[in-house]
C-alpha positions as CSV (number, residue, x, y, z in Angstrom):
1,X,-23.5,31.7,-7.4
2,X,-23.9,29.4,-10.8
3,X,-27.3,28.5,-12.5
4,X,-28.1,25.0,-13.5
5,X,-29.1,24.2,-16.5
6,X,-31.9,21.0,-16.2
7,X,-30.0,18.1,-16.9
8,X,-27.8,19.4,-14.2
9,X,-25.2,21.4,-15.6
10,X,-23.6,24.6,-14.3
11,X,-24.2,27.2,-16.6
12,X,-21.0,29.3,-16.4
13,X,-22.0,32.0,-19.4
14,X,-20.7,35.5,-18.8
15,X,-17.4,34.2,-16.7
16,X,-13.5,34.4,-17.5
17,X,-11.8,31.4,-19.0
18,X,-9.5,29.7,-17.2
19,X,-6.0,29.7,-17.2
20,X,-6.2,32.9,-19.3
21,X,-5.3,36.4,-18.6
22,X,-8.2,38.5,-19.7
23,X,-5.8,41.3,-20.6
24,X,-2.2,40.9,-22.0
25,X,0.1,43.9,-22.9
26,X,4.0,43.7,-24.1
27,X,6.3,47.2,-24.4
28,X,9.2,46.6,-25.7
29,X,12.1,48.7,-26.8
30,X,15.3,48.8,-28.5
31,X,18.3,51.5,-28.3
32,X,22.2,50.8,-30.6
33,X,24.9,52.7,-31.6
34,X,28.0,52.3,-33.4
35,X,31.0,51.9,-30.7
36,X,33.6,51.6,-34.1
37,X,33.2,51.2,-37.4
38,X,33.1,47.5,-37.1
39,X,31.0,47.6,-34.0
40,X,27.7,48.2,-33.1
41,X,25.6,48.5,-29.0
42,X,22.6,47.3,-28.4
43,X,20.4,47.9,-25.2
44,X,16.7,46.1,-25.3
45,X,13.9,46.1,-22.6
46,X,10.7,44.5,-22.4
47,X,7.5,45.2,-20.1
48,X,5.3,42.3,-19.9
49,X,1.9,42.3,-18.3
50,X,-0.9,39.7,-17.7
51,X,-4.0,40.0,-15.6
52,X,-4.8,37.5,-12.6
53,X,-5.9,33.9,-14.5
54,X,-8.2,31.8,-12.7
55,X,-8.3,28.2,-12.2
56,X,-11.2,26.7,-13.2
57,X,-14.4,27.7,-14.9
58,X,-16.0,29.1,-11.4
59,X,-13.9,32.1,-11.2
60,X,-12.9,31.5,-7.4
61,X,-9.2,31.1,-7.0
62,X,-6.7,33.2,-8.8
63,X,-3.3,33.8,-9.0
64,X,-3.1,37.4,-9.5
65,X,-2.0,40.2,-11.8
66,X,1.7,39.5,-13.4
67,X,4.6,42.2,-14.4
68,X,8.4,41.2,-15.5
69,X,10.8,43.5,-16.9
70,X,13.5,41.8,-19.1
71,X,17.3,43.9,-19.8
72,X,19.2,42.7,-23.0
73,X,22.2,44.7,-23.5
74,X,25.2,44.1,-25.8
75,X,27.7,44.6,-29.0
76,X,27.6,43.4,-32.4
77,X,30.3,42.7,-35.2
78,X,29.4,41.3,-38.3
79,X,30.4,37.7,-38.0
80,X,29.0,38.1,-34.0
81,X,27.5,39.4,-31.1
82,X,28.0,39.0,-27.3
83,X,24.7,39.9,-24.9
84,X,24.4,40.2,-21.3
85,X,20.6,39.5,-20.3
86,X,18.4,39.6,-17.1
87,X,15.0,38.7,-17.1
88,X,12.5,39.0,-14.2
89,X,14.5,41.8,-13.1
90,X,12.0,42.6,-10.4
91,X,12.0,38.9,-9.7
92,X,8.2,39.1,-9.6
93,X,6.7,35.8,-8.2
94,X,3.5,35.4,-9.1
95,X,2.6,31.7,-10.0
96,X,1.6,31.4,-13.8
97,X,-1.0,29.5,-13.4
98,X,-3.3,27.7,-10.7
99,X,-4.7,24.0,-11.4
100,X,-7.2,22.5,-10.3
101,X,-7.7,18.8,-9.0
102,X,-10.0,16.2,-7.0
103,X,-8.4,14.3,-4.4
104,X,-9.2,10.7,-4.2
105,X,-10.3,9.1,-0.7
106,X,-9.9,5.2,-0.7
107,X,-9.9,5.1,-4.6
108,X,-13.3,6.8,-4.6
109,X,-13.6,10.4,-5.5
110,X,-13.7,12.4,-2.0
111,X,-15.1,16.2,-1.5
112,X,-12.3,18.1,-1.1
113,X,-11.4,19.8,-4.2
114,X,-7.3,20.9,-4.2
115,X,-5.8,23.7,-6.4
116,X,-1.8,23.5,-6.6
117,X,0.3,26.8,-8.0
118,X,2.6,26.3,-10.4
119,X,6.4,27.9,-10.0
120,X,7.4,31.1,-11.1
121,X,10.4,31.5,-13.7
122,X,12.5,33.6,-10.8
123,X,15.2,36.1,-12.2
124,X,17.7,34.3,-14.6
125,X,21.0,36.2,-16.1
126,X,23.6,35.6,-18.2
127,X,25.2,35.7,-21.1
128,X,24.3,34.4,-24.8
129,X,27.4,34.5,-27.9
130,X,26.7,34.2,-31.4
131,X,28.7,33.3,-34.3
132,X,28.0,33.6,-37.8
133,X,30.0,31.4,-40.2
């Protein structure tokens, strides 16, 4: 489905780059409140979304569209804070990105063409403390 230029080149105007979502959006939002006088709550979440990135310069593999939610809640004092986090709530596993490579046959450069995902960051908690001195 490519034209070639004459010295033999693929002409690949008008396609996606690869490894690239073509659109990216982040909402994020942030919610506190005083508990005392000396302490605060916080409560943060983030949406982040990325649309399918291709592999190569042809356009033909994909790994598909990508949404995460990430939770942040905690309390702050004025020397520190203390933060309970998820991220990947949904524990969405789309692979980040595809790559593309040539398998070898006998030292020479074969026909089949590969293309390896990479792993998905999977749901993570914990816990973060922070001291200011």
């Amino acid at each position: 489905g490519f034209d070639y230029l004459a010295n033999g080149d693929i002409m690949i105007s008008g396609v996606e780059l690869p490894q690239v979502s073509k659109h990216q959006a982040t909402l994020s939002n942030s919610f506190f409140g005083a508990l005392t006088d000396e302490l605060e709550w916080f409560a943060r979440v983030d949406y982040v979304y990325g649309s399918k990135r291709y592999a190569q310069v042809y356009n033909a593999a994909h790994t598909g569209a990508s949404s995460k939610v990430n939770l942040r809640v905690g309390v702050n004092a004025q020397d520190w804070d203390v933060a309970l986090w998820v991220n990947n709530v949904t524990d969405n596993d789309t692979s980040p990105a595809l790559i593309r490579y040539v398998q070898t046959q006998d030292g020479a450069y074969g026909p089949n063409r590969e293309i390896a995902a990479t792993l998905p960051e999977k749901r993570a908690a914990g816990v973060t403390v922070n001291y200011r001195f």
